[in-house]
C-alpha positions as CSV (number, residue, x, y, z in Angstrom):
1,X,27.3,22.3,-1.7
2,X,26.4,19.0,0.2
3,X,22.6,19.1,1.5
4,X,21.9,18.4,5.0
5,X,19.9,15.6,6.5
6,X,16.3,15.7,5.4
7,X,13.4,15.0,7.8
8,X,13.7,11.3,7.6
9,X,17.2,11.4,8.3
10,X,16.7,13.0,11.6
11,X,13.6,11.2,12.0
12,X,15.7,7.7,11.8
13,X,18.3,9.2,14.0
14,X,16.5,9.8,16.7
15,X,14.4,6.5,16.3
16,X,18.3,4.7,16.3
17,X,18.8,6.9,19.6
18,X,14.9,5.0,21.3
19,X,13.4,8.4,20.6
20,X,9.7,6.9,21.9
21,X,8.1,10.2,21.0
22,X,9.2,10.1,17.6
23,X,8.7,6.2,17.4
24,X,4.8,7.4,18.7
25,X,4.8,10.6,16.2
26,X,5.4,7.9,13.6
27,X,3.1,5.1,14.5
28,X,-0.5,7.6,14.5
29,X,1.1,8.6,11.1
30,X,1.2,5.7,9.6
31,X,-0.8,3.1,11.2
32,X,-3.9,3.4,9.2
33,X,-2.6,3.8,6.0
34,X,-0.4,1.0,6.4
35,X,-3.1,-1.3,7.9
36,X,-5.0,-0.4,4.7
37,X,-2.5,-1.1,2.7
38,X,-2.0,-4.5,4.4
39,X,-5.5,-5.5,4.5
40,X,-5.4,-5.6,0.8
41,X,-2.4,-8.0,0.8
42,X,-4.0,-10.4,3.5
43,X,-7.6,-9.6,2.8
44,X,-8.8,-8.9,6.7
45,X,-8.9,-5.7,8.3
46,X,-7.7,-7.7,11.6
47,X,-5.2,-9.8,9.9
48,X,-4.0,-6.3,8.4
49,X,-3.3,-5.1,12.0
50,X,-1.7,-7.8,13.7
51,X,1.0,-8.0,10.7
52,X,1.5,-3.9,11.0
53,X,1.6,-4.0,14.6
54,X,4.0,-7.1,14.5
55,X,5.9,-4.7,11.6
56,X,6.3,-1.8,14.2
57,X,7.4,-3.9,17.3
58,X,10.0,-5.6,14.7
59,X,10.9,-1.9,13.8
60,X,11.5,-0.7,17.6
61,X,12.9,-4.1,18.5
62,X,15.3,-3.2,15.5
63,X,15.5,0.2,15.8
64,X,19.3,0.3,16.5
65,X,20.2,-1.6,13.0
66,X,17.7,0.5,11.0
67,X,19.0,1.4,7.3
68,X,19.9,4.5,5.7
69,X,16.8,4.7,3.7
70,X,15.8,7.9,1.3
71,X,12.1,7.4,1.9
72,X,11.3,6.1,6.0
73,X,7.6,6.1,4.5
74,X,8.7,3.6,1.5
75,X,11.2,1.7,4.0
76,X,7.7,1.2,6.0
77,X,5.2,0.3,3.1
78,X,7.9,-2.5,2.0
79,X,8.4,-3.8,5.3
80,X,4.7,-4.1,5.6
81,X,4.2,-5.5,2.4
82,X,7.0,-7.9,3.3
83,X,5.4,-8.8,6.2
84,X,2.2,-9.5,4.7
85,X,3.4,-11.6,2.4
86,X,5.3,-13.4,5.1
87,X,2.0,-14.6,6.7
88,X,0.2,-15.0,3.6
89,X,3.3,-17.7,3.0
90,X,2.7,-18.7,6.9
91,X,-1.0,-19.4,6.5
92,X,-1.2,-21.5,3.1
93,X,-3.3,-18.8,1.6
94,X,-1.1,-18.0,-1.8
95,X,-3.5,-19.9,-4.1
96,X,-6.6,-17.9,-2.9
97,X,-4.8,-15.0,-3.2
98,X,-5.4,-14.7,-7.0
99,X,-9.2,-14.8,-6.2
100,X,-9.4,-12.0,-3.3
101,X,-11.4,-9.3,-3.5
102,X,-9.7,-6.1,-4.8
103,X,-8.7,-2.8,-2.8
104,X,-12.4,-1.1,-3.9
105,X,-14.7,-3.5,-2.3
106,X,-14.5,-1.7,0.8
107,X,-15.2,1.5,-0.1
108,X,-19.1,0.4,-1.2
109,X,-21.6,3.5,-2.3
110,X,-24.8,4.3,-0.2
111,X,-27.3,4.6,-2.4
112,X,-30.0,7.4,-1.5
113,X,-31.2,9.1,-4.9
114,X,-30.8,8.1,-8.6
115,X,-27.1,9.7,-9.0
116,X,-25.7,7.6,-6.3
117,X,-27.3,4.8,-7.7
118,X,-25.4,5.0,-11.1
119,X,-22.1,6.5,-8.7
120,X,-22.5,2.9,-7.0
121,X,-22.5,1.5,-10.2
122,X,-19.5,2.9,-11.8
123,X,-18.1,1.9,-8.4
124,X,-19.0,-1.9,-9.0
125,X,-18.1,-1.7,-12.3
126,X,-14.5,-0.3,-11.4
127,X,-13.8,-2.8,-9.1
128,X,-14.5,-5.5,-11.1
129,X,-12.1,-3.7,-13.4
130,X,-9.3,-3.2,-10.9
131,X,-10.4,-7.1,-9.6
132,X,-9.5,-8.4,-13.0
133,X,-5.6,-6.7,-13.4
134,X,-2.5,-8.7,-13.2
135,X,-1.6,-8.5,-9.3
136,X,1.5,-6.8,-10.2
137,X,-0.6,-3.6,-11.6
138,X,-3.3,-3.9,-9.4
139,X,-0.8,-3.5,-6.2
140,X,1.1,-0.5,-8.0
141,X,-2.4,1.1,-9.1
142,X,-3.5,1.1,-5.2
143,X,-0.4,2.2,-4.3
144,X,-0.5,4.6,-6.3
145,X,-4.6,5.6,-6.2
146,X,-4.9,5.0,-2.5
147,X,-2.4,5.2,-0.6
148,X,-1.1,8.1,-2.3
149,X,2.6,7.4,-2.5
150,X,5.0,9.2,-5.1
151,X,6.2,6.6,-8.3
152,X,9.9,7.0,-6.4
153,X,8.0,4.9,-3.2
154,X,6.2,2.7,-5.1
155,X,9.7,1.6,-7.1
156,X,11.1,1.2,-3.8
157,X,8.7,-0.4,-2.2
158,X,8.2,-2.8,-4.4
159,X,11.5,-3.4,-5.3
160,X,11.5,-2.2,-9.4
161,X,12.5,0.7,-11.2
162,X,10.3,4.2,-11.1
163,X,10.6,3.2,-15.0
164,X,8.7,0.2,-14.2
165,X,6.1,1.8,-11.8
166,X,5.0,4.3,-14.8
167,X,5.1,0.8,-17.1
168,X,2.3,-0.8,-14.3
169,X,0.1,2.5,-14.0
170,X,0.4,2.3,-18.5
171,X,-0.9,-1.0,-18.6
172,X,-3.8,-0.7,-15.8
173,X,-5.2,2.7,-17.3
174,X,-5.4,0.8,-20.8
175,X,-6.8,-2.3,-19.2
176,X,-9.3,0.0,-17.7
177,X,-9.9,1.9,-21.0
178,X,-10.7,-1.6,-22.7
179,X,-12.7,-2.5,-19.9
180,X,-14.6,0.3,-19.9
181,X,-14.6,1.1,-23.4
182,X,-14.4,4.5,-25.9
183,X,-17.8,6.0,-24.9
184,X,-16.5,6.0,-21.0
């Protein structure tokens, strides 16, 4: 028995067809996670929205010669990911990339009583963690941690195997164990 077209088939179809209420149903839904996501790449919040933006013009310029994709959610977090590497190449940037602050600097602790101050703490500590992962694991671990997407996405997102996604998310949470140590 053949299954019928999921949600993002129909969801593509009608996008193909100029469907501007789906093309707007789609935006609000991703928009702020995929600015996120991009801001990580780039390393600006503003930078982060010009390249989504320019992502989801290219996608409704495009829309007619969209792929058959399993995952429309994936198909977006790669083109973003593509086109925030695009300008990263654009703007001479690649050798400061390596030095950027990680995903977890934004997300800073107030401090009001003495458990947030060791909760802010932890915090620092973890992103200095996170800071000091290959690229390759620290991009699948915020993936992963912040964004939320399945292993399936990440894999095709980032263009490996589900195999290697689980390999990434391995490595990082024994990095992290070393970095944190037994007692943690």
């Amino acid at each position: 028995m053949a299954a019928g077209p999921t949600s993002d088939d129909l969801q593509l179809a009608r996008l193909r067809k100029g469907d501007e209420q789906a093309f707007e149903r789609l935006f609000h839904a991703e928009y702020a996670p995929l600015c996120a996501f991009a801001a990580r790449i780039v390393g600006s919040p503003q930078v982060a929205e010009d390249v989504v933006q320019a992502m989801f013009l290219k996608l409704w310029s495009n829309r007619g010669y969209l792929p058959q994709v399993d995952s429309l959610r994936a198909y977006l977090f790669v083109s973003t990911r593509n086109a925030s590497l695009d300008h990263l190449k654009r703007s001479a940037v690649e050798e400061k990339w390596a030095g950027r602050p990680g995903w977890l600097d934004e997300r800073e602790a107030e401090v009001d009583d003495e458990n947030d101050l060791e909760a802010a703490e932890r915090a620092q500590t973890l992103r200095e963690a996170v800071r000091a992962l290959p690229e390759r694991a620290r991009l699948v671990v915020t993936m992963r941690w912040v964004n939320g997407l399945a292993h399936r996405e990440i894999a095709e997102a980032m263009g490996i195997s589900v195999k290697g996604v689980e390999i990434q998310i391995t490595r990082a949470l024994q990095a992290l164990r070393r970095h944190f140590g037994p007692d943690s």
